[in-house]
Rosetta silent file (secondary structure, phi, psi, omega in degrees, C-alpha in Angstrom):
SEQUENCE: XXXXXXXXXXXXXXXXXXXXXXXXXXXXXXXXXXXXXXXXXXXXXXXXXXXXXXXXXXXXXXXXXXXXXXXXXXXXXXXXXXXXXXXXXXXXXXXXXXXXXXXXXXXXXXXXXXXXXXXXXXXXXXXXXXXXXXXXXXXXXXXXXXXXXXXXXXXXXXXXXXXXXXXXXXXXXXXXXXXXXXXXXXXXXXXXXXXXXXXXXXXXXXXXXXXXXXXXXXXXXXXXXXXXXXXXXXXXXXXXXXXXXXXXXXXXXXXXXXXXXXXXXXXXXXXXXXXXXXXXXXXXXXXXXXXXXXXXXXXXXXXXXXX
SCORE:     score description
SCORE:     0.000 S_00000001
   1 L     0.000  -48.884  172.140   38.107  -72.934  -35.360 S_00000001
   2 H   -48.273  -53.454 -175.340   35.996  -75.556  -33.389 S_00000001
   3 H   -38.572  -49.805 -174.601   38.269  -74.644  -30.428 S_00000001
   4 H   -67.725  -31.884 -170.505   37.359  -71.368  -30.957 S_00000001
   5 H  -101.005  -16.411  171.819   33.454  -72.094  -31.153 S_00000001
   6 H   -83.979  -34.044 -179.215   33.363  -74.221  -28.106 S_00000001
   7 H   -46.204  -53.570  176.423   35.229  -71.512  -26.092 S_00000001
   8 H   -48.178  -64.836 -177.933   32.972  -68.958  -27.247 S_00000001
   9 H   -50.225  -56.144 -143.990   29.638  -71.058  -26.298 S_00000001
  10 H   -80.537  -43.956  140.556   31.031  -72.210  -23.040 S_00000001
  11 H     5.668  -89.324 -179.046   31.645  -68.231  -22.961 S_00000001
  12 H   -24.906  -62.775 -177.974   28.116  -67.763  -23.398 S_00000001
  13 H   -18.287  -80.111 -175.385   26.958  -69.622  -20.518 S_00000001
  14 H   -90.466   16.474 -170.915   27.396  -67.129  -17.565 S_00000001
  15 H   -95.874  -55.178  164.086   27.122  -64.102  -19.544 S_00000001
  16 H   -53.589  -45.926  162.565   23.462  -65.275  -20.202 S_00000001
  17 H   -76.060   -2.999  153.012   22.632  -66.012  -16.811 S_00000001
  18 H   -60.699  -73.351 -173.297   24.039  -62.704  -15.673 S_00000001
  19 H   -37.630  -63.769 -173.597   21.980  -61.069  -18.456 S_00000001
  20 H   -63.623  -50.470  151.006   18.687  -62.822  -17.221 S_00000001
  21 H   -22.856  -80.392 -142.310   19.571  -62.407  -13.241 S_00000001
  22 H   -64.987  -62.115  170.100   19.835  -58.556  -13.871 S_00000001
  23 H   -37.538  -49.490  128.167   16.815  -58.880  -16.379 S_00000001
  24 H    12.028  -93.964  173.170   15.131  -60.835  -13.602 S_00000001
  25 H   -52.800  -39.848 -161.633   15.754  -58.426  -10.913 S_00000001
  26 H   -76.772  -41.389 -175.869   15.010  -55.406  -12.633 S_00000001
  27 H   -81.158   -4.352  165.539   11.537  -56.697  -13.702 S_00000001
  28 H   -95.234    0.445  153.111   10.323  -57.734  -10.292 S_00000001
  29 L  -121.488   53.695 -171.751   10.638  -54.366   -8.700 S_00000001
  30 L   -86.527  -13.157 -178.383    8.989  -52.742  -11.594 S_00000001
  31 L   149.548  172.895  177.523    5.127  -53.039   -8.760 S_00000001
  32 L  -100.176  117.651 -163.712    3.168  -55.626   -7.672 S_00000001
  33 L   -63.066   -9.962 -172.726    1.714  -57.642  -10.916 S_00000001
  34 L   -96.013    0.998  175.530   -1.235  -59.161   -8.674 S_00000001
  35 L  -110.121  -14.977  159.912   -2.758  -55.521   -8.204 S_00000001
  36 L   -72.024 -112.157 -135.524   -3.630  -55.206  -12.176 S_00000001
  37 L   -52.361   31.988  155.095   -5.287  -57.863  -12.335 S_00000001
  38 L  -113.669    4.200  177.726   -8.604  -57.003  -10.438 S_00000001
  39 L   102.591 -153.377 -158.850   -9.363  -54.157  -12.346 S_00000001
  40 L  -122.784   51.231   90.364   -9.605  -50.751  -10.915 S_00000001
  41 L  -122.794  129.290 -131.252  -10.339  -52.334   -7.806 S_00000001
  42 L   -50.676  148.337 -163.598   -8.251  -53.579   -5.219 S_00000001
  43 L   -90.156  157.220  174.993   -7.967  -57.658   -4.707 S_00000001
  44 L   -87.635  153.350 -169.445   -8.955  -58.897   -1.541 S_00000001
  45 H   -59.089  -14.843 -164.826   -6.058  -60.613    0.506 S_00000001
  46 H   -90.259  -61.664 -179.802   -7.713  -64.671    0.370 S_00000001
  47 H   -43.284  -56.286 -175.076   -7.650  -63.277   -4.045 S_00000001
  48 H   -37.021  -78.242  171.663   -4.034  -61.945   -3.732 S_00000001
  49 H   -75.436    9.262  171.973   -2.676  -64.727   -2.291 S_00000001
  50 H   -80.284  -29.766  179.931   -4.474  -67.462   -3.901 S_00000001
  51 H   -98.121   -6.786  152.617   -2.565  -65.742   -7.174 S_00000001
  52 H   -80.439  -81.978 -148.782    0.825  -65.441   -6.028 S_00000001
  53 H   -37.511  -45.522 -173.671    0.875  -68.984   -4.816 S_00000001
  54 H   -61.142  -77.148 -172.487   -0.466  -69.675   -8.390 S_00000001
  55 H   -69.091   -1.359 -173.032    2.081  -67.689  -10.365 S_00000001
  56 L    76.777   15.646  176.269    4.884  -68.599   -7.691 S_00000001
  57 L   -75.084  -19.792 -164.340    5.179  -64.885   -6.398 S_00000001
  58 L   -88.443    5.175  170.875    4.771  -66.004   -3.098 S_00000001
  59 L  -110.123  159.020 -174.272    8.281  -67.435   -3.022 S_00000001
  60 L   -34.592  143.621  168.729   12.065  -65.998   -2.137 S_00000001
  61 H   -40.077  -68.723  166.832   13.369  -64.055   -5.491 S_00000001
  62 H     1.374  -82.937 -155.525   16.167  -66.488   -5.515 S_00000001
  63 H   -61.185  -34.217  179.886   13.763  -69.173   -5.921 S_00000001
  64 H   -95.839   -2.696  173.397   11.173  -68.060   -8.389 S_00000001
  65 H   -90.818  -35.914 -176.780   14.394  -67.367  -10.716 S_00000001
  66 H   -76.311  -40.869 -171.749   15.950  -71.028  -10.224 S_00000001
  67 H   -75.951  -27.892  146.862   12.560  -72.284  -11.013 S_00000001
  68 H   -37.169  -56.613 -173.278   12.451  -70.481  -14.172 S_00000001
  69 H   -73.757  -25.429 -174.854   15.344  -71.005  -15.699 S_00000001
  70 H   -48.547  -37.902 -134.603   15.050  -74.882  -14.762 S_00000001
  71 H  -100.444  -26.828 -170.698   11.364  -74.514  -16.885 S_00000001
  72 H   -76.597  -15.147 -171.294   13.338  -72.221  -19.499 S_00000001
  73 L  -103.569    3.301  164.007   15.863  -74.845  -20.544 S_00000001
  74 L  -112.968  -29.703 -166.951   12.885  -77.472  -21.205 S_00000001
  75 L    69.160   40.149  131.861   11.307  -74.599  -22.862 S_00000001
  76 L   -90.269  119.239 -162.674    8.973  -73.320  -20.971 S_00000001
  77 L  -126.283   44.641  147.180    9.068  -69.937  -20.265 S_00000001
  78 L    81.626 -168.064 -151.967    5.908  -69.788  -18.006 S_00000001
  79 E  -111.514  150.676 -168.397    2.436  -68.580  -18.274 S_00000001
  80 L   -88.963 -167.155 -173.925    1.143  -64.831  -19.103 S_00000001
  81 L   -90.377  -34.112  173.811   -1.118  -63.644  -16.243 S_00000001
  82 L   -60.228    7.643 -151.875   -4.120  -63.454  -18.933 S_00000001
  83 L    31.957   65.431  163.811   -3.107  -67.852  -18.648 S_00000001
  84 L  -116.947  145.683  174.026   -2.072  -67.776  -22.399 S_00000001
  85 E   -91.686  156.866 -144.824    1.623  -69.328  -22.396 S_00000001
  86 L   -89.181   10.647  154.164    4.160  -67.306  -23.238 S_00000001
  87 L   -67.282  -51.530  177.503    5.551  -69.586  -25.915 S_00000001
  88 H   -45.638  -36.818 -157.073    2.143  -68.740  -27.922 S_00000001
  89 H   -78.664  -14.634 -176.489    2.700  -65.093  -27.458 S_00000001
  90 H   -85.745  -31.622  178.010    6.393  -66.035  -29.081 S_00000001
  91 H   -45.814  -58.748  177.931    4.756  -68.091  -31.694 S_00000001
  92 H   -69.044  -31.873 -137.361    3.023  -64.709  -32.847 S_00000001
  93 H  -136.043  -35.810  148.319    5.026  -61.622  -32.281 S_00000001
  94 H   -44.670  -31.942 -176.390    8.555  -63.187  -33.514 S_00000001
  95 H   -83.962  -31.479 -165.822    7.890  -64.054  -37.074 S_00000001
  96 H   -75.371  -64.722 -149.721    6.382  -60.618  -37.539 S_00000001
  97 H   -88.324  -45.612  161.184    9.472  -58.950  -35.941 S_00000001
  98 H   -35.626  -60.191 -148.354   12.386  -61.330  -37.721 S_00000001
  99 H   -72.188  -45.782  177.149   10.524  -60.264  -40.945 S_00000001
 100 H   -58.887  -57.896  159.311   10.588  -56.463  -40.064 S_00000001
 101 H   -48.485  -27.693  163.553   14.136  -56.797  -38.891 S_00000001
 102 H   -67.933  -46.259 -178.608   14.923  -58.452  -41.981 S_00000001
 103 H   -74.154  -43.898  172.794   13.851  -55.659  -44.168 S_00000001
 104 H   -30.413  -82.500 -163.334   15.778  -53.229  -41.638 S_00000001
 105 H   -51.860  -20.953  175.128   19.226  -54.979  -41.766 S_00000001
 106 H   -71.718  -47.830  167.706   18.802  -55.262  -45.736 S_00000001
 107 H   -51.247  -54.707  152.929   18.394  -51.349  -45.909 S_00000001
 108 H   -18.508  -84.077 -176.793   21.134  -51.425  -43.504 S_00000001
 109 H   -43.510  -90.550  169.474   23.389  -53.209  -46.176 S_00000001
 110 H   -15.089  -93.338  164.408   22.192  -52.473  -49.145 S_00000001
 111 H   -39.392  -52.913 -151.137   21.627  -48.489  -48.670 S_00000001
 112 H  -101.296  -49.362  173.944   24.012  -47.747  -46.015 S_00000001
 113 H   -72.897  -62.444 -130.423   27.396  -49.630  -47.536 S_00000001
 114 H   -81.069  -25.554  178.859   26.806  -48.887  -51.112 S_00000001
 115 H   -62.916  -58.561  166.804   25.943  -44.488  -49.506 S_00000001
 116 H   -33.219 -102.004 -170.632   29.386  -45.561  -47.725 S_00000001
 117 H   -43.043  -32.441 -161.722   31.801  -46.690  -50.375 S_00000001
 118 H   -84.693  -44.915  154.327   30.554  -44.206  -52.574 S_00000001
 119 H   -80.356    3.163  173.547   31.273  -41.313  -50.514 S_00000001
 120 H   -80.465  -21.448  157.004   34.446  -42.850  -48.978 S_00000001
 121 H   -75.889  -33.658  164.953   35.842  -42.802  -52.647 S_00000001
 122 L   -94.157   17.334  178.710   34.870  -38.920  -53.281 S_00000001
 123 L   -48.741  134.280 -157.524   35.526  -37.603  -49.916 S_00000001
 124 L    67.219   24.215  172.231   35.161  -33.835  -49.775 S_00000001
 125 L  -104.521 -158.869 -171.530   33.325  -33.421  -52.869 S_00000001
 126 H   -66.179  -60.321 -167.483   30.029  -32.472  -53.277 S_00000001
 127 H   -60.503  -16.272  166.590   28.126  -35.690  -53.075 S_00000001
 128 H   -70.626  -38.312  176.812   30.229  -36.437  -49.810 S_00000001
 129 H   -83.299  -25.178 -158.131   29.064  -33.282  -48.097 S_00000001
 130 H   -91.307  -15.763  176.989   25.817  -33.592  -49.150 S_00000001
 131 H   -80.487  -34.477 -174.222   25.373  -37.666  -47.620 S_00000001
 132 H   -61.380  -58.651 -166.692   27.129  -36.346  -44.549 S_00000001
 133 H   -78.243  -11.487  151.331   24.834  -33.907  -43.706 S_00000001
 134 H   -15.715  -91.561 -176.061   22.053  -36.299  -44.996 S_00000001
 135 H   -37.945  -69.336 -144.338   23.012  -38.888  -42.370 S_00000001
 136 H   -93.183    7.780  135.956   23.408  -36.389  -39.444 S_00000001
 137 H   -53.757  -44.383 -171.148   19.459  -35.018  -39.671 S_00000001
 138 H   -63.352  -48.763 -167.978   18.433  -38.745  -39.711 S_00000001
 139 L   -53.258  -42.109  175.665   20.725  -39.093  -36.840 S_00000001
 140 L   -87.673   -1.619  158.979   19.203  -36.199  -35.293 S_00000001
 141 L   -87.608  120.101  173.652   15.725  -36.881  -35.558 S_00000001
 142 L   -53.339  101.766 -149.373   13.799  -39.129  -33.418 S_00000001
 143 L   -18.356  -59.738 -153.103   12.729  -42.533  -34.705 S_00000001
 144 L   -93.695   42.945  155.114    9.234  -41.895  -34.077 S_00000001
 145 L   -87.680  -59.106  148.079    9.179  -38.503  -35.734 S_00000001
 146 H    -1.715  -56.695 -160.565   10.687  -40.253  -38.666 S_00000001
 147 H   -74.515  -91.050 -165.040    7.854  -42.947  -38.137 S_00000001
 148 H   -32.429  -41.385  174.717    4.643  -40.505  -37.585 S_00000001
 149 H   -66.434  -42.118  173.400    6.008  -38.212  -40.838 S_00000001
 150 H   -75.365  -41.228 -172.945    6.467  -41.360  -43.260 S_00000001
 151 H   -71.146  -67.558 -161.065    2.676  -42.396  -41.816 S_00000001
 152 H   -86.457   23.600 -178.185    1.048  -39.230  -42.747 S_00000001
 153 H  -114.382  -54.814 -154.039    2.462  -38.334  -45.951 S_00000001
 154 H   -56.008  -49.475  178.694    3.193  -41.754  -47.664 S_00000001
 155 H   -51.694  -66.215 -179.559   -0.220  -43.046  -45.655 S_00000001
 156 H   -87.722  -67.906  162.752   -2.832  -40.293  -45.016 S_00000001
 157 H     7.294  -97.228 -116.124   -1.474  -37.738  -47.587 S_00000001
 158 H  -113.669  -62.145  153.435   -0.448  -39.159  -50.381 S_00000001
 159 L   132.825  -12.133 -174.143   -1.942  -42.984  -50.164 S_00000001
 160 L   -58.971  -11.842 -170.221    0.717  -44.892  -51.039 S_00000001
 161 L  -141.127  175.012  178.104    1.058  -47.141  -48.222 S_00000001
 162 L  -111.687  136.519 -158.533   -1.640  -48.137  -45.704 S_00000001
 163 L   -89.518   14.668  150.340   -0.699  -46.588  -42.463 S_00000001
 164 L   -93.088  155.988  104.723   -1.499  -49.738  -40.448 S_00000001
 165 L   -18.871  122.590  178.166    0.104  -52.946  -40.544 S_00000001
 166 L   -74.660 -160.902  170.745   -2.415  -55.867  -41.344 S_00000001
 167 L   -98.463    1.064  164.948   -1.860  -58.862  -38.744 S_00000001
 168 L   -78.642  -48.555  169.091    0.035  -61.055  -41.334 S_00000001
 169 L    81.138   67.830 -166.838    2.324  -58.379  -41.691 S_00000001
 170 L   -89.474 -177.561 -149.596    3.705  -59.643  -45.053 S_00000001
 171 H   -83.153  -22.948 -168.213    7.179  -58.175  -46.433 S_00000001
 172 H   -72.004  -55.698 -168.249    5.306  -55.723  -49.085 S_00000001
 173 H   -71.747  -35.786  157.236    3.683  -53.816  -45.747 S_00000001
 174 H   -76.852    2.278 -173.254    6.927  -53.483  -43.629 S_00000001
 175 H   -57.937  -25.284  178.865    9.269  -51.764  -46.627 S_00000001
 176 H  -130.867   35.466 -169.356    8.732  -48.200  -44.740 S_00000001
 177 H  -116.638  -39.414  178.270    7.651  -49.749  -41.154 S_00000001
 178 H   -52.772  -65.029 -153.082   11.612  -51.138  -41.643 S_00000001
 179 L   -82.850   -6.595  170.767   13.146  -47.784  -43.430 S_00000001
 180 L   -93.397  -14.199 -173.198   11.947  -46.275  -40.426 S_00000001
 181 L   -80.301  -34.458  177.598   13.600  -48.645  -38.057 S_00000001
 182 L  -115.706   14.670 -174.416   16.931  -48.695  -39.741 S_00000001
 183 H   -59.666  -39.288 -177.480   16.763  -45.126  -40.562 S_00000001
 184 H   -68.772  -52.120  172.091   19.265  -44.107  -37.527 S_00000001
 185 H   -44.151  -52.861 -164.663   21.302  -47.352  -38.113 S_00000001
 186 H   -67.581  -16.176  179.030   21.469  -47.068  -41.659 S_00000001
 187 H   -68.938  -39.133 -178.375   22.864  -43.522  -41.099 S_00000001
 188 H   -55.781  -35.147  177.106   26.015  -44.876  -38.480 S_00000001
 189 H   -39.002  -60.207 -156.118   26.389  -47.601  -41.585 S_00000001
 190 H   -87.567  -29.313 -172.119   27.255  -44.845  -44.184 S_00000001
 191 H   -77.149  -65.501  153.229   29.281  -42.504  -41.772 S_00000001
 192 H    -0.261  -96.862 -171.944   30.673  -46.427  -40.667 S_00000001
 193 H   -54.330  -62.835  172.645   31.637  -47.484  -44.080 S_00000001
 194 H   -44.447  -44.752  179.655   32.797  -44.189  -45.399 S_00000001
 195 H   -44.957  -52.554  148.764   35.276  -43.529  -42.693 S_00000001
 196 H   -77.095    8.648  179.408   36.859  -46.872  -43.563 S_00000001
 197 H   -84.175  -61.249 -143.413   36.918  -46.639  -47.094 S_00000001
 198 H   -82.857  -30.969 -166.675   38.318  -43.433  -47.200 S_00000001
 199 H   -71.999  -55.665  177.655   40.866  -44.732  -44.342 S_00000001
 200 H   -36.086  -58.671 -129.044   42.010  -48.082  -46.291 S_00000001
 201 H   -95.989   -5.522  164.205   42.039  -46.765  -49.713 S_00000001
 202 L   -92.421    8.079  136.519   45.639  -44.817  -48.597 S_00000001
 203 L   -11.284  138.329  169.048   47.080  -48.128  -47.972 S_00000001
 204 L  -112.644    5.343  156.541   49.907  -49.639  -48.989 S_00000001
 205 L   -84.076  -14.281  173.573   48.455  -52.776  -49.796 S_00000001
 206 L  -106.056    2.522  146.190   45.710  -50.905  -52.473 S_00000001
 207 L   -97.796   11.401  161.627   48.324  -48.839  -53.932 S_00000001
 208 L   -76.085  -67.820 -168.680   50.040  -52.368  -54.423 S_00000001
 209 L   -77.980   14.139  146.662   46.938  -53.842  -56.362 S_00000001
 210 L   -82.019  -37.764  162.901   46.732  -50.499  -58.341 S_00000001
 211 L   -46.629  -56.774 -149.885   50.345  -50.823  -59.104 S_00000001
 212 L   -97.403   -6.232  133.834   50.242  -53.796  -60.371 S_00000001
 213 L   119.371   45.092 -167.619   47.181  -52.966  -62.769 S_00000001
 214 L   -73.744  173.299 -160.567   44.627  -54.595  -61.176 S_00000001
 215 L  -123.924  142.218 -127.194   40.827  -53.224  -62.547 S_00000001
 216 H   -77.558  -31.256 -173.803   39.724  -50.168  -60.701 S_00000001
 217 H   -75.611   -7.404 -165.516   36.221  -52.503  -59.315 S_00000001
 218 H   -99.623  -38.399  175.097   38.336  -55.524  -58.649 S_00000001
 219 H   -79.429  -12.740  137.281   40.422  -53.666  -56.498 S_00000001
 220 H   -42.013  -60.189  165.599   37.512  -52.045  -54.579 S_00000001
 221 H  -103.910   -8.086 -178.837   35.851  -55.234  -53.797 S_00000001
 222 H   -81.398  -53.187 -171.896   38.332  -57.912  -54.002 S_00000001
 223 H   -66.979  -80.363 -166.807   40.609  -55.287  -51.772 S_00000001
 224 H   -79.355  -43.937  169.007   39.387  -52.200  -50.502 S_00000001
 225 L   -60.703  -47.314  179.595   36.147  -53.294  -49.378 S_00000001
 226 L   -72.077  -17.486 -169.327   36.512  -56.340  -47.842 S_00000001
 227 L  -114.443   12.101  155.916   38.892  -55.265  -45.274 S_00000001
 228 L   -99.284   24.448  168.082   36.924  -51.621  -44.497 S_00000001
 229 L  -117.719   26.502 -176.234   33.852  -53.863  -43.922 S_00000001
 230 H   -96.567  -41.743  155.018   34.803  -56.003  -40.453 S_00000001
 231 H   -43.301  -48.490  173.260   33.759  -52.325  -38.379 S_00000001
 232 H   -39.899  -68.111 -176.761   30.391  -52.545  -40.473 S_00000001
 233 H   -57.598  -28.586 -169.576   30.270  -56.102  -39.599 S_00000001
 234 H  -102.284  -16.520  164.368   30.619  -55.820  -35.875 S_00000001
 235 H   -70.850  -49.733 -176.472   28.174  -52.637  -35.626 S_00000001
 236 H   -55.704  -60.625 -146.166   25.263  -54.610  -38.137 S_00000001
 237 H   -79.819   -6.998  149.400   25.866  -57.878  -36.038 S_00000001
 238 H   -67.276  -24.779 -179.079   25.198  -55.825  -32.584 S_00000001
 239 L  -123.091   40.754 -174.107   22.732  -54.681  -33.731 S_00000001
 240 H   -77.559  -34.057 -165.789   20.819  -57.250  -35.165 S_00000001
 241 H  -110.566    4.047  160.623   19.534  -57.443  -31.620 S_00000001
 242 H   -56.336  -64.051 -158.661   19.056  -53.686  -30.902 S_00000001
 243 H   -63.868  -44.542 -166.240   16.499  -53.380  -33.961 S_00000001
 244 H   -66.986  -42.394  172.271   14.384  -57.018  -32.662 S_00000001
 245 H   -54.834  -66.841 -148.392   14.510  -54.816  -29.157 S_00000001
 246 L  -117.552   48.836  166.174   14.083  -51.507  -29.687 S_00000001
 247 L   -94.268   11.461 -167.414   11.131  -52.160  -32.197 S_00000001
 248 L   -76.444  -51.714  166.514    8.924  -50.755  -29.789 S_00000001
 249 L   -77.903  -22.121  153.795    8.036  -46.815  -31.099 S_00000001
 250 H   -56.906  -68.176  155.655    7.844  -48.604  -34.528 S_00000001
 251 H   -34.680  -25.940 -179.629    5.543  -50.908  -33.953 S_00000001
 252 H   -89.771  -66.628 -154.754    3.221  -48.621  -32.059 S_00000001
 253 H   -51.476  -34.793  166.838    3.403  -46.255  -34.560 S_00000001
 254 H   -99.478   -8.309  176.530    2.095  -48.964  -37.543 S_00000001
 255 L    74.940   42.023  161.158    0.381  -51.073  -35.203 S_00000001
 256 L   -97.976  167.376 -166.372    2.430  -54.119  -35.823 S_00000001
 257 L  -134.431   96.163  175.575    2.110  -56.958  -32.938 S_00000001
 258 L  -146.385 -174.076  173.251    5.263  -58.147  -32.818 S_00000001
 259 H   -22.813  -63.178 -172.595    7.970  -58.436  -30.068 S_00000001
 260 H   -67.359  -11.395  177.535    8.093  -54.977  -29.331 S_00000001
 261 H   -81.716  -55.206 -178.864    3.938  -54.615  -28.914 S_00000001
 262 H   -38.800  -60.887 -170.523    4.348  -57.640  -26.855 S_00000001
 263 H   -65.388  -37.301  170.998    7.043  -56.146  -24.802 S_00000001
 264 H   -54.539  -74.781  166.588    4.903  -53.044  -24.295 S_00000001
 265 H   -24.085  -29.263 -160.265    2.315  -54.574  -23.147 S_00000001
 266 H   -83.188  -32.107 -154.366    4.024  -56.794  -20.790 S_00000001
 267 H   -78.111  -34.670 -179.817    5.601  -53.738  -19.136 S_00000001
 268 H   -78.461  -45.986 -160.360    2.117  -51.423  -18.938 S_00000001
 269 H   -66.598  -66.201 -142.141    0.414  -55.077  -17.717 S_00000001
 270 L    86.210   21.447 -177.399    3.287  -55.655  -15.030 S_00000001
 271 L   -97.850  120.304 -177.629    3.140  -59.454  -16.878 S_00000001
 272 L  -112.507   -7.664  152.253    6.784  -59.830  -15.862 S_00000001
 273 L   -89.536    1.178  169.144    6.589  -63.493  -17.641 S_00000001
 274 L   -66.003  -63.979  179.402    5.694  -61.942  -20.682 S_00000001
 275 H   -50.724  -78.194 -167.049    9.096  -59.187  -20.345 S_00000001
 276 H   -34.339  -54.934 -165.505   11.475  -62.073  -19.284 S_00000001
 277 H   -58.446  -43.859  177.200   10.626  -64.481  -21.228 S_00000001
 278 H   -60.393  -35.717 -139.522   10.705  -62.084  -24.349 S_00000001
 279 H  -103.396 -122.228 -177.341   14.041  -60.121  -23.201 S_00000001
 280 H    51.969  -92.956 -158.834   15.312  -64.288  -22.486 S_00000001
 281 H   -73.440  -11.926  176.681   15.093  -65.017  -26.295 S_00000001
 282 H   -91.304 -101.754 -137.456   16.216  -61.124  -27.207 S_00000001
 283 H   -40.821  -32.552 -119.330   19.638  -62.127  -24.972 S_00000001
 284 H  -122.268  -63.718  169.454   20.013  -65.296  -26.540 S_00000001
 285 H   -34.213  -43.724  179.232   19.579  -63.349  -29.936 S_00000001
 286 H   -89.014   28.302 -149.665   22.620  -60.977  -29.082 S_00000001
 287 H  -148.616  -55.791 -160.872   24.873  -63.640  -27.587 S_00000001
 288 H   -91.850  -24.436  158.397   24.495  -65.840  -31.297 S_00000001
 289 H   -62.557  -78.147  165.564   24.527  -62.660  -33.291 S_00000001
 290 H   -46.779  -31.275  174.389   28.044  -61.818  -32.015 S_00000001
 291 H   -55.113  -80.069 -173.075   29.315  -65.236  -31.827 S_00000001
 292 H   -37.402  -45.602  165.186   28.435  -65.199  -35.793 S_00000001
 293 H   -45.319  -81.453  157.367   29.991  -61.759  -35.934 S_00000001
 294 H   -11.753  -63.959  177.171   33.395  -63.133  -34.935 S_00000001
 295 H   -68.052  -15.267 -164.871   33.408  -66.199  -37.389 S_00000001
 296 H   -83.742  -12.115 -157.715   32.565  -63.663  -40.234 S_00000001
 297 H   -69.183  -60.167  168.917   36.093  -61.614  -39.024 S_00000001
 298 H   -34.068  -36.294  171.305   37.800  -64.587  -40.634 S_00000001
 299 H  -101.613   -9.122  156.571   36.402  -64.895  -44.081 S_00000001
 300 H   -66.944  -48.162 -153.880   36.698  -60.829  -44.417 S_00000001
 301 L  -135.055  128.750 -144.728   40.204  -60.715  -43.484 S_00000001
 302 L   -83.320  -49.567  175.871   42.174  -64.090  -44.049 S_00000001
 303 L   -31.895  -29.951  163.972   44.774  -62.711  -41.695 S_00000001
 304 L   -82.166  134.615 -175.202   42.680  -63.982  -38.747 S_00000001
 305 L  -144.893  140.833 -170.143   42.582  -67.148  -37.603 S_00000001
 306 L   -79.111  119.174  162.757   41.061  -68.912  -34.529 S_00000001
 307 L   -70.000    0.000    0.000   43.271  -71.397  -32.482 S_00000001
C-alpha cells in the first residue's frame, strides 16, 4: 500500500503541472488584464507599462509561468490586481465553499444511495418508476432553474428560508443553497446506485449468503451494498471537485462569496491571478480526491490490493 501511495503522488506531479500549464495558457489569452484597470478609459502607454512590469506581464509566457509556480510551491500564489493577495481571497471564499460542498456531498450520500438501494431492490415496481422519472426531470432541468425556483418559493413565497446567504454562511443557511448544487449529482447517485444494486443482487455470491440464512439487512449491507458502492465511490470522489468548481450559478443565485463568486469575478475582472491561483488549489483538490478514491476501492472490496 505505501508503494502504491508513493507511485500515485509521484503520479501526481506532472499531471498537475500539465493541468496548470493548460490552465495557465488558457487564462492569458482570455484579453489584456491592464485595460480594466483604468476604468472606462483607456491607460496611457508610460501607465500600461509601468503595470505589466509590476504584475510581471511584461515578460515571455514561459517565464511568468516558471515564476509562478516557483512562488506557488512557497505558497504564494501572487497578488490580485485590486493588490489584495490572493491567499486572503482563499482565506475567505474556501471555508464558505468546503462548507456548501459539504452539505452537497452529504445529500449526495445520504439521499441519493439510500433513493438507490431502495429502488435497486424493487426494480420495476411502482416506487422504481416513479424515482426514475423523478431523477430524469432533475437531470433535465438546469441547476439554476432549480436554484431561482427553490429562491422564490421557499424564500420570497413562502418565507421559509432567507433567499440570500449572510457572509458567515453558517451550515443552517446552505441546506437548500447545497440541495440545489447536488440536485443533478444526487440524481446520477440514485440512477448510480440502483443500477448496481439491482445488478449485484443476481449474484452468486448473495444467493450464497441468502442460502446460508444470513438476515435479509445483513446481507444487504455486509454484502450487497458494499460491493455495488465502489461505482458510487468513484463518481462522488470526482466529483468532490466538480461541485467546489462548478459552484458558480449557485452562488450567484444566493449570493454566497465563495470560490465560485471569486472565480467569477476573476474572469469578468480579467484578474488572471485570482483564476489560477483558485483553479491551482481546485486541481490539487481533484488530484487528492481521486488518490483517496482509490485507497477507499480496498476497504469496499477486500479483493483489491495494492502492491
Amino acid at each position: 500500500m505505501g508503494r502504491y501511495v508513493v507511485r500515485r503522488l509521484l503520479q501526481m506531479i506532472p499531471v498537475f503541472i500539465g493541468a496548470t500549464l493548460l490552465i495557465f495558457l488558457m487564462v492569458n489569452v482570455m484579453g489584456d488584464p491592464i485595460a480594466g484597470l483604468c476604468g472606462d478609459r483607456e491607460c496611457d502607454p508610460a501607465t500600461a507599462a509601468q503595470l505589466r512590469h509590476e504584475f510581471g506581464l511584461d515578460q515571455p509566457v514561459w517565464r511568468q509561468y516558471v515564476t509562478y509556480m516557483g512562488n506557488v510551491f512557497t505558497g504564494d500564489f501572487g497578488t490580485a490586481f485590486n493588490g489584495q493577495p490572493v491567499t486572503e481571497l482563499m482565506g475567505t471564499a474556501f471555508p464558505v465553499t468546503i462548507r456548501l460542498t459539504i452539505v452537497a456531498i452529504l445529500f449526495e450520500i445520504v439521499v441519493g444511495i439510500v433513493l438507490g438501494v431502495v429502488t435497486g431492490l424493487r426494480r420495476g415496481r411502482p416506487v422504481d418508476t416513479g424515482v426514475l422519472l423523478l431523477t430524469l426531470v432533475v437531470i433535465s432541468v438546469p441547476t439554476f432553474v432549480t436554484g431561482l425556483l427553490l429562491q422564490l418559493l421557499l424564500g420570497v413565497k413562502w418565507g421559509w428560508i432567507d433567499p440570500a446567504v449572510s457572509s458567515e454562511a453558517p451550515f443552517g443557511e446552505l441546506i437548500v443553497p447545497g440541495l440545489v448544487l447536488a440536485s443533478v449529482s444526487l440524481a446520477y447517485v440514485t440512477r448510480l446506485t440502483r443500477t448496481s444494486i439491482a445488478e449485484n443482487r443476481r449474484s452468486d455470491y448473495v444467493r450464497t449468503a441468502i442460502a446460508k440464512g444470513l438476515p435479509r439487512h445483513r446481507v444487504i449491507t455486509r454484502h450487497l451494498l458494499r460491493n455495488s458502492l465502489i461505482p458510487v465511490v468513484t463518481f462522488i470522489g470526482t466529483d468532490i471537485g466538480a461541485l467546489m468548481g462548478g459552484a458558480i450559478v449557485t452562488e450567484r443565485i444566493f449570493n454566497i462569496h465563495g470560490v465560485g463568486y471569486q472565480l467569477y469575478q476573476g474572469i469578468l475582472r480579467q484578474n488572471t491571478q485570482t483564476v489560477v491561483g483558485f483553479v491551482t488549489v481546485l486541481v490539487l483538490v481533484f488530484l487528492v480526491a481521486n488518490l483517496l478514491v482509490d485507497l477507499l476501492y480496498a476497504v469496499l472490496d477486500p479483493r483489491i490490493r495494492y502492491a
